[in-house]
C-alpha positions as CSV (number, residue, x, y, z in Angstrom):
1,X,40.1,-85.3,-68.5
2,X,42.1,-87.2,-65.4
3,X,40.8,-83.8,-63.2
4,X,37.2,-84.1,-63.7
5,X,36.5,-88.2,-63.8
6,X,38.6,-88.4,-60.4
7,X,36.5,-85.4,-58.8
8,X,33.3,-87.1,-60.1
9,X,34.5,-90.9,-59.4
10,X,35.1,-89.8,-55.4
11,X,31.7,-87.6,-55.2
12,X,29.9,-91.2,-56.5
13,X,31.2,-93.2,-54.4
14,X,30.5,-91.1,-51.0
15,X,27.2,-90.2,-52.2
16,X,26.3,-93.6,-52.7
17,X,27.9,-96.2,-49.9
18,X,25.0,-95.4,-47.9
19,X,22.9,-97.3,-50.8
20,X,25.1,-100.6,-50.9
21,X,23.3,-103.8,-49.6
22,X,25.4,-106.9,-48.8
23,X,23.9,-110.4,-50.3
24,X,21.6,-111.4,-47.3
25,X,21.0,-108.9,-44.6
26,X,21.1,-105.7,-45.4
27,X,24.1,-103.8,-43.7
28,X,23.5,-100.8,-41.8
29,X,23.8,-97.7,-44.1
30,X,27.4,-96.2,-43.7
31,X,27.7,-92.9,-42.6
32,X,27.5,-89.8,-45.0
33,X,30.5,-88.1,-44.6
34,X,31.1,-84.7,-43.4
35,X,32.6,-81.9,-45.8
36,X,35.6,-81.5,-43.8
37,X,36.1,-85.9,-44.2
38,X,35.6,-85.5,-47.9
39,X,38.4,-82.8,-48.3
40,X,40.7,-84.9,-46.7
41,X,40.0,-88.0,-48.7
42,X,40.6,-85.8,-51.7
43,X,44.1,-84.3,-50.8
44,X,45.0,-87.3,-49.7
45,X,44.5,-89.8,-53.0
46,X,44.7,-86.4,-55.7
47,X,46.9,-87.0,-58.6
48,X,48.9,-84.5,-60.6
49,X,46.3,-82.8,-62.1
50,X,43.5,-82.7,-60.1
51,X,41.0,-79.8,-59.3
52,X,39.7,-79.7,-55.9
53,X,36.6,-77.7,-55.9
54,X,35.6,-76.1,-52.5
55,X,31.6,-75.2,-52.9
56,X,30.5,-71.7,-51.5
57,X,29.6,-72.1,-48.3
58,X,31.4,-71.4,-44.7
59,X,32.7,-75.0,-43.9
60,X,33.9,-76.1,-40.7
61,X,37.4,-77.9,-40.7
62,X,39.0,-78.9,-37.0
63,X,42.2,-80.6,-37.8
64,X,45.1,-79.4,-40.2
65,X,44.6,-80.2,-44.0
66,X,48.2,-81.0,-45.8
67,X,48.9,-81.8,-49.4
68,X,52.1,-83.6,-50.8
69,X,51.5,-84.3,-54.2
70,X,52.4,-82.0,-57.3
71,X,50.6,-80.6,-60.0
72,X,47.5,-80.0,-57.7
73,X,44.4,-76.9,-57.8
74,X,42.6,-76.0,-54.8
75,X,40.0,-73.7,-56.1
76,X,36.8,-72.2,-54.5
77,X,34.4,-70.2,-55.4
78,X,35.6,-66.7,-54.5
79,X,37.5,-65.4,-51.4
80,X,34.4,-64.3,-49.6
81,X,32.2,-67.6,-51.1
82,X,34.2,-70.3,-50.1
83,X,35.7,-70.1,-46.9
84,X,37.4,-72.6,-44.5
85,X,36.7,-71.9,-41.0
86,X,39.4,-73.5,-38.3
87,X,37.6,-71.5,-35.4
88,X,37.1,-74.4,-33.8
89,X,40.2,-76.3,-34.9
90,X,41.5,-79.1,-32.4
91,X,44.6,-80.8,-34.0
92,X,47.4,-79.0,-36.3
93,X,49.6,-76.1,-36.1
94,X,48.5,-74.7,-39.3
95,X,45.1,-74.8,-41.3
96,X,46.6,-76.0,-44.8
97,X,50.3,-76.9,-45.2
98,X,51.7,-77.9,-48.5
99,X,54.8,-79.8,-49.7
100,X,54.4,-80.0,-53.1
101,X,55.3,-78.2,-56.6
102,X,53.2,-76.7,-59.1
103,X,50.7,-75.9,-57.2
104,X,48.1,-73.6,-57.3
105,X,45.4,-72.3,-54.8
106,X,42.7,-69.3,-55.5
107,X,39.1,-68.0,-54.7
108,X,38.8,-69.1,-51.2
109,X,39.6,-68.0,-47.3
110,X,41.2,-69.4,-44.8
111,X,39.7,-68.1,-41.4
112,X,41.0,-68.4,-37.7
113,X,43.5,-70.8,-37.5
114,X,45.1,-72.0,-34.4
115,X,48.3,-71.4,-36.2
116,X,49.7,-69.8,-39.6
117,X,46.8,-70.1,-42.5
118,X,48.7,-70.7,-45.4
119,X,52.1,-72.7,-45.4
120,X,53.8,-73.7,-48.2
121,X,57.5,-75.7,-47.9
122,X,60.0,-76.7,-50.1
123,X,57.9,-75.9,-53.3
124,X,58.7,-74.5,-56.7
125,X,55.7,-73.0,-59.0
126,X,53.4,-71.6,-56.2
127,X,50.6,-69.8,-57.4
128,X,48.5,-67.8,-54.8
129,X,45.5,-66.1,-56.5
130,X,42.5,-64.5,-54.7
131,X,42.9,-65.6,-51.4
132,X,42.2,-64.3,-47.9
133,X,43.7,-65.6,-44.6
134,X,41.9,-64.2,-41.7
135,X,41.6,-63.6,-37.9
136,X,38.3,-62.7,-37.1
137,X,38.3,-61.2,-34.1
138,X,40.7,-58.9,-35.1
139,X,44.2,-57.9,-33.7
140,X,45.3,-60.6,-30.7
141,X,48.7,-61.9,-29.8
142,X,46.7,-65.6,-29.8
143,X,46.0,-65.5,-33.6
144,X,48.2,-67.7,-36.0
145,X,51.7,-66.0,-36.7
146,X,51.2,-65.9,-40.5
147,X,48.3,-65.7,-43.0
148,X,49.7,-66.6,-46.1
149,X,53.5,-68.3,-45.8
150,X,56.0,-69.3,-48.4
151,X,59.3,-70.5,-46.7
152,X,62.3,-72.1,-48.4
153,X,60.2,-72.1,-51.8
154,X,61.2,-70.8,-55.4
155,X,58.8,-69.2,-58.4
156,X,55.9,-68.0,-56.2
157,X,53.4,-65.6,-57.3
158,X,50.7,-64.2,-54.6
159,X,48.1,-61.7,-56.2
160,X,45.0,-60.3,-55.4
161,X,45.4,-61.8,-51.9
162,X,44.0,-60.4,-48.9
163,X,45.7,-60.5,-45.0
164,X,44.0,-59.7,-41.9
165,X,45.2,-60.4,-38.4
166,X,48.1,-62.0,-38.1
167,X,50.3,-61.8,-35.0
168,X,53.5,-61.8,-37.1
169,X,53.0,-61.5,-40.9
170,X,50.0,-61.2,-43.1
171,X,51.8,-61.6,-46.6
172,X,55.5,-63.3,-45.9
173,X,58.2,-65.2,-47.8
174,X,60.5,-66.2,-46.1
175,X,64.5,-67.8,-47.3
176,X,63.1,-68.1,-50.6
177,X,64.0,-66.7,-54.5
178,X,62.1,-65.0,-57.3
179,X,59.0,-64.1,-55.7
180,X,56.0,-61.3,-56.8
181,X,53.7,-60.0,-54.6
182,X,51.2,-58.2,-56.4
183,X,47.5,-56.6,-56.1
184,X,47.4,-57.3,-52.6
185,X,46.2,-56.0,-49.8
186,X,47.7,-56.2,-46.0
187,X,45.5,-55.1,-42.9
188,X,45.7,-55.2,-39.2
189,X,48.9,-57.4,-39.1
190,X,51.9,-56.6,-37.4
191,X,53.7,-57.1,-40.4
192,X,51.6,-56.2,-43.7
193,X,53.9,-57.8,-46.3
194,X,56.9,-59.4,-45.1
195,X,59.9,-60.4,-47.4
196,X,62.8,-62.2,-45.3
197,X,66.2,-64.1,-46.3
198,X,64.9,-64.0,-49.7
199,X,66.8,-62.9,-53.1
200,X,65.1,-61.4,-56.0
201,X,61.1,-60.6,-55.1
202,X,58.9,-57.5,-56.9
203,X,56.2,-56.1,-54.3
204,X,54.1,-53.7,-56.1
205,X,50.6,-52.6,-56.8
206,X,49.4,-53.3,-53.2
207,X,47.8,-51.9,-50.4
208,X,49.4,-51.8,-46.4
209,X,47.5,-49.9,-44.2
210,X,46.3,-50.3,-39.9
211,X,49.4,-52.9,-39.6
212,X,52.1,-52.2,-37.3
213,X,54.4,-52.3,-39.8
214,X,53.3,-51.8,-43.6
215,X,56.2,-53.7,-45.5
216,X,59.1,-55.2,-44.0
217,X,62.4,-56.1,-46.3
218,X,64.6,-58.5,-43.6
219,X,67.6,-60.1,-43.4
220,X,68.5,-62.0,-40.2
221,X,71.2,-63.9,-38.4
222,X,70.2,-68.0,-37.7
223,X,68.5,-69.0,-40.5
224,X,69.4,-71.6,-42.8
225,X,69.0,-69.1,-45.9
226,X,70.8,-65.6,-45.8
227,X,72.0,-63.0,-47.8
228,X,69.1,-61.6,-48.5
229,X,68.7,-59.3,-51.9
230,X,67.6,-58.2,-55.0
231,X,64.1,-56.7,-53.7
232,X,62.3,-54.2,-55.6
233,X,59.6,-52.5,-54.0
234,X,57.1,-49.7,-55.9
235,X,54.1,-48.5,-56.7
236,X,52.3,-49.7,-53.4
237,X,50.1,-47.6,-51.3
238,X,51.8,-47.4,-47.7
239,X,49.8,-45.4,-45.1
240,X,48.2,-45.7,-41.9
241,X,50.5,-48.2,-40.0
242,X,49.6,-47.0,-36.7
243,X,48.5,-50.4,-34.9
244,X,50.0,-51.1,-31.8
245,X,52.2,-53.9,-31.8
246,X,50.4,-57.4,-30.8
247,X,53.3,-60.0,-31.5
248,X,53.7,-62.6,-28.9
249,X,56.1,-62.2,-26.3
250,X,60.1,-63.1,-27.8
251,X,58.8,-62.4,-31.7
252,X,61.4,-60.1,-33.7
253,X,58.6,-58.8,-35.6
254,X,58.0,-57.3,-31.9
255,X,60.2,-54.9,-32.3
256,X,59.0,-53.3,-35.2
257,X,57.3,-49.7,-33.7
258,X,53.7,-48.7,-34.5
259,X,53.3,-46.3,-36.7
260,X,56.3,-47.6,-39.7
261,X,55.7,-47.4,-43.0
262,X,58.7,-49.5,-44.5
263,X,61.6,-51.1,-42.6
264,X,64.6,-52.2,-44.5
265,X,67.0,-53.9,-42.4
266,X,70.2,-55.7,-43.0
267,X,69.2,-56.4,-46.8
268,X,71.3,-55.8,-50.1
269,X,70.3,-54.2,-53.5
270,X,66.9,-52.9,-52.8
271,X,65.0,-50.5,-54.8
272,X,62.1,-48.6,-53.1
273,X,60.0,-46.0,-55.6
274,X,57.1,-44.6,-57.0
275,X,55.1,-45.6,-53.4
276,X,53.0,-43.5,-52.0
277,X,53.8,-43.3,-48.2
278,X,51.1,-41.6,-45.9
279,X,50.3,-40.9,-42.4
280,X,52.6,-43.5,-40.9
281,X,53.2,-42.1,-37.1
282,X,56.2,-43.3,-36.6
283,X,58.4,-43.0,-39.8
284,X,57.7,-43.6,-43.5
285,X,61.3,-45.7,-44.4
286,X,63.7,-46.8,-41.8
287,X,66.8,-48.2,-43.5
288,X,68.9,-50.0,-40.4
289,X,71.5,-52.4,-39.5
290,X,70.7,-55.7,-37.2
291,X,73.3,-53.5,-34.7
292,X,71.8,-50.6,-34.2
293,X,71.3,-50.1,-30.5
294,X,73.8,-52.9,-29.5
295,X,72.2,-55.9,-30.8
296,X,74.2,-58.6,-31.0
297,X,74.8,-62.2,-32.8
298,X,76.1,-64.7,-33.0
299,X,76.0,-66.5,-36.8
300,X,79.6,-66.0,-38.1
301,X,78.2,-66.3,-41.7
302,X,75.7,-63.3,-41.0
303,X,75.8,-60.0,-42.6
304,X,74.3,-57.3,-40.7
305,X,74.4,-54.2,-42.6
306,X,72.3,-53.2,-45.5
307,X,74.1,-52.1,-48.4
308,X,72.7,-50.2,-52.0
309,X,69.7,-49.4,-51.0
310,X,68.3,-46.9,-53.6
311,X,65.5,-44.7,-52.9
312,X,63.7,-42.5,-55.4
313,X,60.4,-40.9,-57.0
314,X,58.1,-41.7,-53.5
315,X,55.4,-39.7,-52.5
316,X,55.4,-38.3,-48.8
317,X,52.2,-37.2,-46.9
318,X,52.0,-36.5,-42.9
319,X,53.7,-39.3,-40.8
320,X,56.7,-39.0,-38.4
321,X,54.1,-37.3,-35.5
322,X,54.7,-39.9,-33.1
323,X,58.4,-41.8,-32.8
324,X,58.1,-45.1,-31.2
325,X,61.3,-46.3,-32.3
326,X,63.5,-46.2,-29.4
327,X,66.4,-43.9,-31.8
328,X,63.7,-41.8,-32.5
329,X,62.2,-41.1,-29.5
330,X,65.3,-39.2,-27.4
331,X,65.7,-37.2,-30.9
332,X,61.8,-36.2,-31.1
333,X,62.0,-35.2,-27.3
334,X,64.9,-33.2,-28.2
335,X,64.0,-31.3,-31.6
336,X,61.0,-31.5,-31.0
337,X,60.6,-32.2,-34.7
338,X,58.6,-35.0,-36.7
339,X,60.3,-37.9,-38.0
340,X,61.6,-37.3,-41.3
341,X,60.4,-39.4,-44.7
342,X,63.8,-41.1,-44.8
343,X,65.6,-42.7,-41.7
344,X,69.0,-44.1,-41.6
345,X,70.7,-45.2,-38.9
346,X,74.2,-44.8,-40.5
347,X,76.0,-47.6,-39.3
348,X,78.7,-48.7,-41.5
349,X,81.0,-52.2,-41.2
350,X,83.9,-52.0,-39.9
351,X,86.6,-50.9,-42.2
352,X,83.9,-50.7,-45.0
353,X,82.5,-47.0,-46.9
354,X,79.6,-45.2,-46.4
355,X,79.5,-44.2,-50.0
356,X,76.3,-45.4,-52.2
357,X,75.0,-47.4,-49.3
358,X,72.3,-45.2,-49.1
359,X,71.4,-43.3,-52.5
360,X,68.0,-41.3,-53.1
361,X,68.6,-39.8,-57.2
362,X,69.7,-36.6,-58.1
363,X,67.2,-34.5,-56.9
364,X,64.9,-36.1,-54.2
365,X,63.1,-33.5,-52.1
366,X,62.1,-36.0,-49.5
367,X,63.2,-35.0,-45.7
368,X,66.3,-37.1,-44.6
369,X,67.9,-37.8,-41.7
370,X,71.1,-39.9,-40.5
371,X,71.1,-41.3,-37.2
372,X,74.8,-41.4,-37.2
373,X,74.7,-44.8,-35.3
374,X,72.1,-43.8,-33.1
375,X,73.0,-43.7,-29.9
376,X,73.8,-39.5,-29.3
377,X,70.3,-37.6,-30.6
378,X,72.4,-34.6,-30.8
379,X,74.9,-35.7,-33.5
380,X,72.1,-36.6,-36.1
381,X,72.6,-35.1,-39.7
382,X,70.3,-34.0,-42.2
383,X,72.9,-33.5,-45.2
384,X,71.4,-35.3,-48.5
385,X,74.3,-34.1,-50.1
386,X,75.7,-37.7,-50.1
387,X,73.0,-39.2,-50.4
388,X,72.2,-37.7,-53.8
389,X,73.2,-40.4,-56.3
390,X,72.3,-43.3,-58.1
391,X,72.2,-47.0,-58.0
392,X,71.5,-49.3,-61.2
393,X,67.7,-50.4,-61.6
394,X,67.1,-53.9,-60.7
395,X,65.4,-55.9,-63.2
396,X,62.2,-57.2,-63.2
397,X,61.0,-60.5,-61.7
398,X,60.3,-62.8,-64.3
399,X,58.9,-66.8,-64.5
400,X,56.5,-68.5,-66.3
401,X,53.0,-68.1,-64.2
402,X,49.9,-69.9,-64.9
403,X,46.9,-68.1,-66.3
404,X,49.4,-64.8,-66.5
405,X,48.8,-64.2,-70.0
């Protein structure tokens, strides 16, 4: 098959032009070529089609690999066998960046990149399957913004991924549509798993824990894709999101407060349930608008209010000991209470009803609390009475995925 004789015609012939002599004298032997050399001779002549094998083994790459052609593999030989080391990287803003559909890339790490790991642009048919992005040194405001990062991109599956490090996101998809993030696990981000702009994802079956933030559902102003919607996020295990916050200086994600479980902000139609939220200091969900505490914009075609956001059948464990976020804190140091399970900040457009914006089923026992705009700690409101309804059940994300039998 096309994959295999192109694989095996490239390996002959940089194995062997060391061997070639010229009629006459002989020519000095060519020189073998390094691993990192190799890999870029084969994204840059692959055909739809191809398998690129990476060997176990930590190999050294220093400039940015990129890939423009459809229909391609990249496949190693596990995520901690194969692995792609850009610590000494000298040319790029990203280790690999893709451009290209029908793609698929599994069983390997990409580790300490100058910037994000993981890009993928414009693509449709992304499969993401076993793969860890990583910062090795740990948390640090000079690792790459994002591990693994879909943007503008349709029909993408990432499972059984693993994040570590990044100084925005670990897991994000950003201004794209039908999306499932599954089996995954988020560590020692700012942002665990970030979904942003972007209609119609599933999130579920994965693990968040020691980010800043766990999972992050955005919508915001500026961006060439908005309305963001259509997320359902369940079954995940959310706890332990107590790491201070190492964004770079001017990063939104450097608002998010230590200690969050889930922040929902400014997004439509999302469905939050059967999670189990733990030990997150600062609060376990935070529904808010993009105006809460006088932010301002500036994009006339922006929506800043989140809207049918249905909440039901969590678990609840600890959390809410320490508010860092800056409605919380004059409330905390006034009650003297811990954060609730549910936060809202219960802003409401202009003219518009506050009825089923927020709904949490018939008979949630969760703590609640309304920050009735925020800015008076005094007039907060615990009242779930109406709050105490239901939204319809988004459907499930479905497209045809490769190997998903």
């Amino acid at each position: 098959m096309r994959p295999k004789n192109r694989i095996m015609k490239t390996t002959i012939l940089i194995t062997t032009a060391g061997l070639l002599i010229s009629c006459g004298e002989p020519d000095a032997p060519a020189p073998e070529l390094t691993f990192e050399e190799q890999l870029q001779t084969q994204l840059i002549q692959a055909q739809p089609g191809d398998v690129i094998q990476i060997p176990a083994g930590t190999h050294e790459i220093t400039r940015s690999l990129s890939l423009n052609v459809p229909g391609v593999t990249i496949r190693g030989a596990g995520s901690n066998e194969s692995i792609l080391s850009f610590k000494n990287q000298v040319q790029g803003a990203e280790g690999l960046l893709v451009t290209a559909d029908d793609f698929i890339i599994e069983e390997l790490a990409i580790e300490d990149t100058v910037g994000d790991a993981l890009k993928i642009n414009e693509s449709t048919n992304v499969t993401i399957r076993r793969v860890r992005t990583e910062w090795t040194n740990g948390p640090d405001p000079e690792n790459g913004a994002y591990g693994i990062y879909p943007v503008q991109s349709r029909n993408i599956l990432i499972e059984e991924a693993v994040a570590i490090g990044a100084a925005d996101a670990g897991i994000y998809v950003g201004q794209s549509s039908n999306i499932i993030v599954r089996n995954s696990r988020a560590e020692f981000n700012v942002a665990g798993i970030e979904i942003e702009n972007s209609t119609y994802a599933d999130v579920y079956d994965n693990v968040a824990t020691n980010n800043t933030g766990g999972i992050l559902v955005f919508d915001l102003p500026n961006l060439e894709v908005q309305g963001g919607q259509g997320t359902r996020v369940f079954s995940n295990n959310v706890y332990r999101n107590n790491t201070e916050n190492f964004a770079p200086e001017g990063a939104i994600v450097g608002n998010v407060p230590a200690g969050t479980g889930l922040l929902v902000l400014a997004n439509d139609n999302i469905e939050v349930f059967e999670n189990d939220f733990w030990d997150n200091n600062n609060v376990n969900i935070m529904i808010y608008s993009y105006t809460l505490g006088g932010r301002s914009y500036d994009d006339p075609n922006y929506d800043p209010y989140p809207e049918s956001i249905y909440i039901h059948d969590n678990e609840y464990r600890g959390g809410g000991t320490v508010p860092r976020h800056r409605s919380l804190i004059p409330w905390h140091e006034l009650s003297g209470l811990n954060t609730p399970n549910i936060v809202w900040d219960g802003i409401v457009k202009e003219g518009g009803s506050s009825e089923n914006l927020v709904c949490l089923g018939v008979d949630n026992k969760a703590s609640f609390m309304n920050l009735m705009g925020g800015e008076d700690p005094t007039t907060v409101s615990y009242n779930k009475g109406p709050h105490l309804c239901t939204l319809p059940r988004l459907s499930k994300i479905e497209f045809n995925i490769p190997g998903d039998d």
